[in-house]
C-alpha positions in Angstrom: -2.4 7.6 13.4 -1.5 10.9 12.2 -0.4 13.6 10.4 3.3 15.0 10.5 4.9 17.9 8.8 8.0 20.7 8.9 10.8 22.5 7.6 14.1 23.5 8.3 13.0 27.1 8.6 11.2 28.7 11.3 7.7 30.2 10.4 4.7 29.2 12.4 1.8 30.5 10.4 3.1 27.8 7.6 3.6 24.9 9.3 0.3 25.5 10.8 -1.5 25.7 7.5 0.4 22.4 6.6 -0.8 20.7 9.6 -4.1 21.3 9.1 -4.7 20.5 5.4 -3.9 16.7 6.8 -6.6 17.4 9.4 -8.7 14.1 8.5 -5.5 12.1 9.2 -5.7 13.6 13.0 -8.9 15.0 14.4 -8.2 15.0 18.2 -5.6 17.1 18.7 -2.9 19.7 16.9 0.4 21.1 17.9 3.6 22.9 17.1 7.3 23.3 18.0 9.1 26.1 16.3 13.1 27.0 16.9 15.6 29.1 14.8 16.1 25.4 13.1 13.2 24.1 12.4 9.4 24.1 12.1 7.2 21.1 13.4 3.3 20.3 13.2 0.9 17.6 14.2 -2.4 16.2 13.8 -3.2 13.4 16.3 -5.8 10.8 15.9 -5.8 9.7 19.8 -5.7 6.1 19.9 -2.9 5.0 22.9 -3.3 7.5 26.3 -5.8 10.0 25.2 -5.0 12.4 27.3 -2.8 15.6 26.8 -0.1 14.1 27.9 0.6 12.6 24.8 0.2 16.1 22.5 2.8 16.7 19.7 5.3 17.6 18.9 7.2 15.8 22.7 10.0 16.5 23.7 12.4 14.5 25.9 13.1 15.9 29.5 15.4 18.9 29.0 14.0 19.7 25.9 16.9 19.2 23.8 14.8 16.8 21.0 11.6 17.5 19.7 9.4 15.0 17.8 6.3 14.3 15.3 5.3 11.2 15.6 2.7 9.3 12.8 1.8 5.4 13.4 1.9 2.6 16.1 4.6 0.9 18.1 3.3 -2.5 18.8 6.5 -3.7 21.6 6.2 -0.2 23.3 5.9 -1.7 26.4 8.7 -4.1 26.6 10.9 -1.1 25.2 9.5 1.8 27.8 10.5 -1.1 30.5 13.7 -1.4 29.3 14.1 2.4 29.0 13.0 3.2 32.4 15.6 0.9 33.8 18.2 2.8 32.1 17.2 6.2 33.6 14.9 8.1 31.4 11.7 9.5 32.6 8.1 9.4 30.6 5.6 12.1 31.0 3.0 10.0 29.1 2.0 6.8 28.6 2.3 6.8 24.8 3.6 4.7 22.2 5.3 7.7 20.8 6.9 8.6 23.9 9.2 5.5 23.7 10.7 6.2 20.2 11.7 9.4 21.5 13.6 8.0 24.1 14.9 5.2 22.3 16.8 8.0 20.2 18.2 9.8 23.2 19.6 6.2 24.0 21.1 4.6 21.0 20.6 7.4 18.2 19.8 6.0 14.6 20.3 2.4 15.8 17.0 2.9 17.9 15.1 1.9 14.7 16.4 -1.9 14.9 14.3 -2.1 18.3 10.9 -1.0 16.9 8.5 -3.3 16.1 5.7 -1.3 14.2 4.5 1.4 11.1 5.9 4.6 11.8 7.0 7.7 9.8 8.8 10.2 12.4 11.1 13.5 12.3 13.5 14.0 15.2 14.7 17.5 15.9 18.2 17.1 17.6 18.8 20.7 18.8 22.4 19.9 20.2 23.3 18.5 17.2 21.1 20.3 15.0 20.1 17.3 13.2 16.9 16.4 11.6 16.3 12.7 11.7 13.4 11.2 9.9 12.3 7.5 9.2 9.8 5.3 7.3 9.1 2.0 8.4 10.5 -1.7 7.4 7.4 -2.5 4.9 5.9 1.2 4.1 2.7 1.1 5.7 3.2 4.7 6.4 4.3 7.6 4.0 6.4 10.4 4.5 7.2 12.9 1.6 9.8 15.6 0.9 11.5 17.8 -1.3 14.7 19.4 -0.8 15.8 22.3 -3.2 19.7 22.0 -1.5 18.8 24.9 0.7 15.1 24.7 2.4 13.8 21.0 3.2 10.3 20.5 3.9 8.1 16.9 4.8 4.9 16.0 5.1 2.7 12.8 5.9 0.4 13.8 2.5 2.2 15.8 -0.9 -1.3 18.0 -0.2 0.8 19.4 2.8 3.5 19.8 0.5 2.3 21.6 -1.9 1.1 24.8 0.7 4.9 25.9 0.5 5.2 28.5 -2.4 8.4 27.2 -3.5 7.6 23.9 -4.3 6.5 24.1 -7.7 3.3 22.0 -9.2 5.1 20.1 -12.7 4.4 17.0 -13.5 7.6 14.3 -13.7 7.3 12.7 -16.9 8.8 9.3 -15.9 6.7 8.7 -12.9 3.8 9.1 -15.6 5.1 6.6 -17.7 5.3 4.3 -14.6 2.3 4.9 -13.6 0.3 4.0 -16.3 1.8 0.6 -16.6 2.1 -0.7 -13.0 -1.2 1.5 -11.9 0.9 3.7 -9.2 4.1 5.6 -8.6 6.8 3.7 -7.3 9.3 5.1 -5.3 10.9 7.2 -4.7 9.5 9.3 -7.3 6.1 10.9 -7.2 4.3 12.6 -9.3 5.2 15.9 -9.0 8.7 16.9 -10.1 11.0 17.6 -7.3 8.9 15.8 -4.0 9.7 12.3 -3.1 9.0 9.4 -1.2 11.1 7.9 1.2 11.5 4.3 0.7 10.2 1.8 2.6 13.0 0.9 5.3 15.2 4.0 4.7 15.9 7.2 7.1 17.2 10.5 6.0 19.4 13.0 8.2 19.7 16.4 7.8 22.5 18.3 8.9 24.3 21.9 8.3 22.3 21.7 4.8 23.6 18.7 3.6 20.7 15.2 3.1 21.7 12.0 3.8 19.5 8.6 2.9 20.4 5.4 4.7 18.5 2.1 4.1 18.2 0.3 7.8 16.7 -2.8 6.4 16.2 -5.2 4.3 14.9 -9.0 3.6 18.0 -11.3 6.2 19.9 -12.8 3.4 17.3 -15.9 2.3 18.8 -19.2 3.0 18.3 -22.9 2.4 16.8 -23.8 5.3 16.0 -27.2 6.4 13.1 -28.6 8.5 9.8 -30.4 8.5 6.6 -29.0 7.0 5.0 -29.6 10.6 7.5 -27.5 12.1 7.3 -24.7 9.7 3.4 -25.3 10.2 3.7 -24.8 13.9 6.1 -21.8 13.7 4.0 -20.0 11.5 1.1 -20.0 13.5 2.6 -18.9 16.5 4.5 -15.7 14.6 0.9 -14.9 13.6 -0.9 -15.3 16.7 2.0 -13.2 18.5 1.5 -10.6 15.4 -2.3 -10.3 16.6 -1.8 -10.2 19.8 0.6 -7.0 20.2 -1.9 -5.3 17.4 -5.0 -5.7 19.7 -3.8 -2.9 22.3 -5.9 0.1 21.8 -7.9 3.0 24.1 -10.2 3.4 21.4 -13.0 0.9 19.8 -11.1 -1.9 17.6 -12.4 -4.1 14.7 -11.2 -6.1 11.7 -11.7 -6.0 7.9 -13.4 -9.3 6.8 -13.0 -10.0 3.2 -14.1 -13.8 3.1 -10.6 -14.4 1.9 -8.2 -16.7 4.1 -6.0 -13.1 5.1 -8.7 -11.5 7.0 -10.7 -14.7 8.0 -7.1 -15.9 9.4 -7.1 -12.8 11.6 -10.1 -13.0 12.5 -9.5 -16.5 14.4 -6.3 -15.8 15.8 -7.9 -12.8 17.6 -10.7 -15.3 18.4 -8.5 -17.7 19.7 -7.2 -14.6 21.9 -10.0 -13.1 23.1 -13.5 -13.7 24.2 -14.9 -10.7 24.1 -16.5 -9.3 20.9 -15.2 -8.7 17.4 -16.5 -6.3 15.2 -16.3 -7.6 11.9 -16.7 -5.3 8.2 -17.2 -6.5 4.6 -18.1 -5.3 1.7 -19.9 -6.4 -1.7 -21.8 -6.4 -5.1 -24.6 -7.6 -6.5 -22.7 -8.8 -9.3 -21.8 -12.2 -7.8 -18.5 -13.3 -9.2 -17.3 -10.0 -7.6 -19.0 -10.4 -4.1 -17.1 -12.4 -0.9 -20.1 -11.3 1.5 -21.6 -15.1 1.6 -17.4 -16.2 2.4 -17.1 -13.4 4.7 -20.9 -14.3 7.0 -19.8 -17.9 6.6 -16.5 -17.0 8.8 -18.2 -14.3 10.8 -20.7 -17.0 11.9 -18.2 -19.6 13.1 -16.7 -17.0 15.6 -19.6 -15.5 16.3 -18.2 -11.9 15.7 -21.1 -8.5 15.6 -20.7 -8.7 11.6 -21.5 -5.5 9.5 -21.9 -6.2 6.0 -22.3 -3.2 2.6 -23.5 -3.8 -0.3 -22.5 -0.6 -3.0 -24.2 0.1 -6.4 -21.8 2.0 -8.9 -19.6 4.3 -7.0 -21.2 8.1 -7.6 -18.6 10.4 -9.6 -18.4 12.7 -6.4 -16.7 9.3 -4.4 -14.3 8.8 -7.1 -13.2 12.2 -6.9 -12.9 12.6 -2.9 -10.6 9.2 -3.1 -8.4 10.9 -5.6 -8.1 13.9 -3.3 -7.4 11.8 -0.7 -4.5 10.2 -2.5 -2.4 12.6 -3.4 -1.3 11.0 -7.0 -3.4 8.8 -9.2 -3.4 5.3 -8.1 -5.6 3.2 -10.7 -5.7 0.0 -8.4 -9.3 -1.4 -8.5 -9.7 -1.6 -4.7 -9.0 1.7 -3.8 -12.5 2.6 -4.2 -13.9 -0.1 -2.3 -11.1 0.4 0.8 -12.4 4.1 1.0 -15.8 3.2 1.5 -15.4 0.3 3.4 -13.2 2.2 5.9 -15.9 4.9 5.8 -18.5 2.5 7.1 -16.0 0.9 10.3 -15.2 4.2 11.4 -18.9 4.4 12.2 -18.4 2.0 15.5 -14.2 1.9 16.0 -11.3 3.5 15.3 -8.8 1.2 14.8 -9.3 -2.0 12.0 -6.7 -4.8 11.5 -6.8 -6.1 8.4 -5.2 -9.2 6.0 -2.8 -6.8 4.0 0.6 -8.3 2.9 -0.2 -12.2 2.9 -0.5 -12.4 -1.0 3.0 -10.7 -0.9 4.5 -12.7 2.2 3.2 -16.2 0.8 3.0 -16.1 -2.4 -1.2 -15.5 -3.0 -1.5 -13.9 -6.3 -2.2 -15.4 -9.7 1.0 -13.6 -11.7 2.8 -15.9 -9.5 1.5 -18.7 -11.5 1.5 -17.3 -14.9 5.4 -16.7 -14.0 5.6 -20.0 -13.5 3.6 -21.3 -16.6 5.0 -18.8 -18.9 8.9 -21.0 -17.8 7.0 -24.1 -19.5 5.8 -22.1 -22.5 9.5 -21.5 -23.7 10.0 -24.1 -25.9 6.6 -23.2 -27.7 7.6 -22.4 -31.2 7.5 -18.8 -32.2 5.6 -18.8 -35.1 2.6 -21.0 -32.5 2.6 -18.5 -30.0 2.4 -15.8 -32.4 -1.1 -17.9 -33.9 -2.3 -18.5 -30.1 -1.6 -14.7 -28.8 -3.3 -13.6 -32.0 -6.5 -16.3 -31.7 -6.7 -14.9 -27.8 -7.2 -11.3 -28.8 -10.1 -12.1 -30.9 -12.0 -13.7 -28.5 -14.8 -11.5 -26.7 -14.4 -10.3 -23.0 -16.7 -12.5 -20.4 -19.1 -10.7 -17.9 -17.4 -12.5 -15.0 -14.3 -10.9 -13.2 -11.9 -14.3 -14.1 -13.0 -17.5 -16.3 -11.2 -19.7 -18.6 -11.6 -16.7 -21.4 -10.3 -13.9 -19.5 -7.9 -15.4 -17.5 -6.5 -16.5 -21.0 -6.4 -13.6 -22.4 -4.6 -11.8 -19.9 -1.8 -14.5 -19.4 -0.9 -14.2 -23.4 -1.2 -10.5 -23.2 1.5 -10.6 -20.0 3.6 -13.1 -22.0 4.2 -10.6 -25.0 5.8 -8.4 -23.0 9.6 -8.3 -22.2 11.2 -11.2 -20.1 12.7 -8.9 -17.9 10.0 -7.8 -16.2 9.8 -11.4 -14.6 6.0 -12.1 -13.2 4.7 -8.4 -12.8 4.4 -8.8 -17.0 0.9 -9.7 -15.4 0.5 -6.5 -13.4 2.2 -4.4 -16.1 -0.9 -2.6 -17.9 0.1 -0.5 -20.6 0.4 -3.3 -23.5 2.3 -2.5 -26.6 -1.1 -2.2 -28.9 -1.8 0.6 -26.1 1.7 2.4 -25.9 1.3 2.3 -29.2 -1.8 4.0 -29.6 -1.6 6.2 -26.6 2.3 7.7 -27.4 3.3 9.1 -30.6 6.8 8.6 -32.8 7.0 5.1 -31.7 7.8 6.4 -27.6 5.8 3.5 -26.5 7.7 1.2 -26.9 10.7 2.4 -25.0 8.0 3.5 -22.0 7.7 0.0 -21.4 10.8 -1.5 -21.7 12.5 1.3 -19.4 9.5 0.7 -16.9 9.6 -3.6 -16.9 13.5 -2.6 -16.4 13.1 -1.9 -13.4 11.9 -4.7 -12.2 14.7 -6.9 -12.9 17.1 -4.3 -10.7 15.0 -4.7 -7.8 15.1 -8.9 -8.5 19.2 -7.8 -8.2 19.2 -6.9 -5.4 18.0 -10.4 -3.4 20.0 -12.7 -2.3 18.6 -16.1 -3.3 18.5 -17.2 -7.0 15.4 -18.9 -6.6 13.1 -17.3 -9.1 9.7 -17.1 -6.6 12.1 -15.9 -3.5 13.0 -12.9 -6.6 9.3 -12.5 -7.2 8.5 -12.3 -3.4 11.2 -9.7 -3.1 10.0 -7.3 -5.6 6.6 -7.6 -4.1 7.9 -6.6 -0.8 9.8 -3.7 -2.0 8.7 -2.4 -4.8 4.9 -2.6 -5.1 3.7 -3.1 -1.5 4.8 -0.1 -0.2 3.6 2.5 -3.1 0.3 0.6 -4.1 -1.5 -1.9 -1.6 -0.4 -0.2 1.6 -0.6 3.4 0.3 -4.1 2.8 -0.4 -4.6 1.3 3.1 -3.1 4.3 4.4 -4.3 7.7 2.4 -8.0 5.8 2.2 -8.3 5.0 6.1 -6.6 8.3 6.7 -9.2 10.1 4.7 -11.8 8.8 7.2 -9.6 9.0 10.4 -9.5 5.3 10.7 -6.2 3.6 11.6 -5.8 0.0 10.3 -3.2 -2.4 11.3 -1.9 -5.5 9.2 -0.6 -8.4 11.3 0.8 -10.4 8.0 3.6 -7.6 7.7 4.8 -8.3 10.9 8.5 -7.4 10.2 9.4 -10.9 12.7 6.7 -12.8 10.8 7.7 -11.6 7.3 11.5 -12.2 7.9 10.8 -16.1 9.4 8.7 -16.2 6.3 11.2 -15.6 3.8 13.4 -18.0 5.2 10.3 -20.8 4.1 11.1 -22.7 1.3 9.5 -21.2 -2.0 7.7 -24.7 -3.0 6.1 -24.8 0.1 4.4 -21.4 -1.3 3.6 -21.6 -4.4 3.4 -26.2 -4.1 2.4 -26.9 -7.7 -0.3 -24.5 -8.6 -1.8 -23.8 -5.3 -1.3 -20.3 -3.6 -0.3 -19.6 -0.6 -0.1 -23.5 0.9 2.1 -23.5 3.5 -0.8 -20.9 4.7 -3.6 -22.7 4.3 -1.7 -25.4 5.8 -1.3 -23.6 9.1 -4.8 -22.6 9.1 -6.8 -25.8 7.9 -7.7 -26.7 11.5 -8.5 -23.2 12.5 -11.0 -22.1 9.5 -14.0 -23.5 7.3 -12.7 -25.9 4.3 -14.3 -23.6 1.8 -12.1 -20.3 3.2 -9.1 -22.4 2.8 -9.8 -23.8 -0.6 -11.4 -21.0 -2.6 -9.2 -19.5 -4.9 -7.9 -15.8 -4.5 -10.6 -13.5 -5.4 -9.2 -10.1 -4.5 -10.7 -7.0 -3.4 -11.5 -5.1 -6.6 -14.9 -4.2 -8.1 -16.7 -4.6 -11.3 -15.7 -1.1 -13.3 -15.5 -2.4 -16.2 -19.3 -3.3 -16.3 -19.8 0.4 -14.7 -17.9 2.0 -17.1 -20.2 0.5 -20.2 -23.6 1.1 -18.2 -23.9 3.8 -15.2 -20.3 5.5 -15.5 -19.8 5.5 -19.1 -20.8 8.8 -19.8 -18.6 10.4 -17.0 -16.1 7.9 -18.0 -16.7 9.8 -21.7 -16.6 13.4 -19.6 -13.6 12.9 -18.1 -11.6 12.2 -21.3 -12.6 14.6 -23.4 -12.4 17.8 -20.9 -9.2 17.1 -19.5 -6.4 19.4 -21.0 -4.5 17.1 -19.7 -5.2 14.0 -21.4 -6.2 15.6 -24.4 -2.8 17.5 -24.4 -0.2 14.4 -24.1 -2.3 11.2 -25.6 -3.8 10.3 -28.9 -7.3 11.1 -28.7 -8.9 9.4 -31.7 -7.2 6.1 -29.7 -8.6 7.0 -26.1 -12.4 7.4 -28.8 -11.3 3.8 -29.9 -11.0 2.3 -26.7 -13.9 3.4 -25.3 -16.0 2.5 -28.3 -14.3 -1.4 -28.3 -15.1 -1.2 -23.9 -18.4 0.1 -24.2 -19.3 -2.3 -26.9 -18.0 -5.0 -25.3 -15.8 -6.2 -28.1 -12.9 -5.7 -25.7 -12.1 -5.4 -21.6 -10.0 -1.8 -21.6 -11.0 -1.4 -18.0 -7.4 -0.4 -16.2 -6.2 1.4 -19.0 -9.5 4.1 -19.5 -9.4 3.9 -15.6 -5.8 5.1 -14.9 -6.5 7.6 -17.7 -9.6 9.0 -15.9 -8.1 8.6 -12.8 -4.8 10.6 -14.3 -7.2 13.4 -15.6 -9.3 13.5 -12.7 -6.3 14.3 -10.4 -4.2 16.9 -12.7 -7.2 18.9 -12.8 -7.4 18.8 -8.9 -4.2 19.8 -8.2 -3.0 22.1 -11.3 -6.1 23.7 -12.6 
């Protein structure tokens, strides 16, 4: 892992200053190339040939392309092979080494042969091109901003924003889509005039003019036929392959063990791998229907993996507020916190983690899948009945627990009232009318969330079966994977010079997934079945049968007890919030939270969270 940035301009002391503000993403090592077109930096975490031999930015043998290099390329070896045998000579033995040459050999096509999370700028000096790419599935950012003249990137917007030109303004939409979906989607951010790249897209620059290309997408999804043995079988061996090529390392490796069938599926294909120890990390509360820890010893026991286990009390106000440095943009999602600390504790014995990231996406593991699916036989409820049973919902009193019959009740009606066309992230969709209402003035609420839920259904568009959980998957994978799950994994493992690797987003793995048939995922109302098919065998009954618990933590009992008064703090002091928001409704909600009367949790977080960052980076 690392830390990239440059510019189409040459000036050394800059780029330098940009490199190391993103010094936590690369401790070991820094370096710069500078030329009459173009300034590069790095910051390298060493984690594949630790020697100097792999220093950035590399060039190829004459010189003639220079390159900054952030991620891991798990087929490296196959590909250097195949590389050496057509001529080309390697000073290192680097994973980075080979993506280099793989551009001197097929240009922009080289990206169809890498198998990996990457975000990389090529300096072509013959053609005086800058080439830059993201991967497949996101897992690592790259920013930019481009004024038509000067064009600057960066693995972090903190990078960004050391360029006096780029101005600090806030973009009003992303706002609004961030307080509904809890992060940014791409490729907006939320300054006004940087951007993300997409997930699967590349940009070339050349003679001042910015192309964007998208390289891949989801293999049109097909009908495919075939026994749920064979599917079974197949499965297993894409993920035991996926493992495998993620194990090489020079450097200390471990894995992330939730308790959840993700992680503890990793776990025993690594097992089944290796013999040698696994260094296993989890993380808890005392409040029990929030903890895995018992889940996550039960599967650390039956492969005998060195298991370290933390236990947090209420996150300290100073933890909240390094994770939102660390992030660049607020991102509300309730297990950022927990990831940051959690990656803070492995990096005390490795430095790389793998981890269970992407199977809720890939097969189908979250519970909006089956609201979607029980808000289709809700249609023909009368109006006037669902009107009486939405209304009936809202008066009943939040439960202490983190799901239940009550809660889980109440947020399936509230995701029902909101526009169809937002398909099943209506149950990931946050900002509820009553709250657009009372947050925005002259009625502005409403259109926030209809122009945000919009755009969910043009992302649906774009996939190529018409089966409505193959849609859902797809704007999982490319819409909110990339900007909120994995972004998290990244600026929160980053912040702590930890690199973590996810063997469920395989690109292989995710594409033969797709091609499963959707009732094989989501097979009546069980999750993620095919899955725990495949893993029955392999993992205790109570891993595969538990329901999906997911990694979040209980803030909405801190914010009425321990954090409630810095919860308070926050909102009133910010000239932000208090500048662009109703403030006797932001009063109300806290009163109805702190009283218990209601469960405002991810609304009064993103809005501390929002106030939190703008006075970071604009005051």
């Amino acid at each position: 892992m690392c830390g990239i940035c440059g510019f189409n301009w040459l000036d050394p002391q800059l780029v330098s200053v940009m490199a190391d503000t993103m010094r936590h993403r690369g401790p070991d090592q820094s370096g710069q190339y500078v030329d009459e077109g173009v300034s590069l930096g790095h910051r390298r975490l060493s984690v594949i040939d630790l020697s100097e031999k792999a220093r950035q930015p590399m060039s190829n043998e004459d010189g003639s392309l220079w390159m900054v290099f952030n991620g891991e390329i798990y087929n490296y070896p196959e590909l250097r092979q195949w590389l050496v045998g057509r001529g080309h000579v390697f000073h290192s033995k680097a994973d980075s080494e080979v993506v280099l040459h793989a551009y001197e050999e097929l240009g922009f096509e080289c990206l169809s042969r890498l198998n990996g999370m990457f975000a990389f700028a090529i300096w072509d000096k013959g053609r005086q091109t800058l080439f830059l790419a993201r991967d497949r599935l996101g897992e690592k950012p790259l920013y930019f901003s481009f004024d038509g003249n000067r064009f600057v990137f960066a693995s972090e917007i903190k990078a960004l924003l050391k360029v006096p030109a780029i101005a600090t303004e806030v973009d009003e939409l992303a706002l609004h889509y961030y307080l509904g979906f809890e992060f940014v989607p791409a490729p907006l951010t939320m300054f006004k005039g940087i951007e993300k790249i997409p997930a699967g897209h590349y940009l070339v620059l050349r003679k001042g003019e910015l192309r964007k290309v998208r390289y891949w997408d989801l293999p049109k999804i097909k009908t495919a036929a075939g026994s749920v043995n064979n599917w079974i079988a197949d499965l297993r061996d894409q993920l035991e392959r996926a493992v495998r090529i993620r194990l090489h390392s020079d450097v200390p490796l471990g894995v992330f063990l939730s308790g959840g069938i993700d992680s503890s599926s990793v776990v025993a294909m690594m097992r089944r791998i290796t013999t040698g120890p696994i260094h296993t990390f989890s993380l808890g509360y005392q409040e029990s229907s929030f903890s895995e820890l018992p889940f996550a010893k039960r599967v650390s026991e039956q492969f005998e993996t060195t298991h370290t286990e933390l236990t947090i009390d209420p996150i300290t106000p100073d933890v909240i507020e390094r994770a939102i440095w660390h992030l660049d943009e607020p991102m509300s999602e309730f297990s950022v916190l927990p990831y940051y600390l959690i990656c803070q504790k492995a990096r005390e014995h490795v430095t790389v983690c793998l981890g269970g990231e992407g199977g809720d996406e890939v097969f189908a593991g979250y519970d909006r899948f089956k609201a979607s699916k029980a808000a289709q036989l809700c249609e023909h409820v009368p109006h006037w009945l669902w009107e009486t049973i939405h209304s009936a919902a809202m008066l009943l009193p939040d439960r202490p627990q983190k799901k239940g019959l009550t809660n889980s009740l109440k947020r399936f009606v509230e995701g029902s009232s909101l526009p169809r066309h937002g398909g099943h992230m209506r149950w990931q969709y946050f900002l509820s009318p009553r709250h657009a209402a009372g947050l925005y003035r002259n009625g502005f609420g409403d259109r926030v969330i209809s122009e945000s839920l919009q755009l969910i259904e043009q992302v649906a568009e774009q996939c190529t079966s018409p089966d409505r959980l193959d849609r859902e998957l797809y704007v999982e994978l490319k819409f909110v994977l990339p900007e909120n799950p994995l972004m998290k994994v990244d600026k929160m493992s980053m912040a702590h010079s930890l690199e973590v690797r996810a063997p469920l987003l395989d690109h292989e793995l995710v594409e033969y997934a797709a091609q499963i048939p959707s009732q094989l995922k989501l097979k009546g109302w069980t999750t993620k079945s095919i899955f725990k098919n495949a893993m029955t065998d392999l993992l205790p009954a109570q891993i595969v049968r538990r329901p999906k618990q997911g990694y979040s933590f209980p803030i909405k009992h801190w914010l009425r007890g321990e954090l409630g008064d810095y919860m308070e703090e926050v909102l009133q002091e910010s000239p932000f919030i208090r500048d662009n928001f109703n403030r006797d409704y932001i009063e109300t909600l806290i009163s109805e939270h702190r009283s218990e009367r209601h469960n405002h949790n991810h609304i009064l977080w993103a809005l501390m969270n929002l106030g939190l960052w703008h006075t970071m980076y604009f005051r």
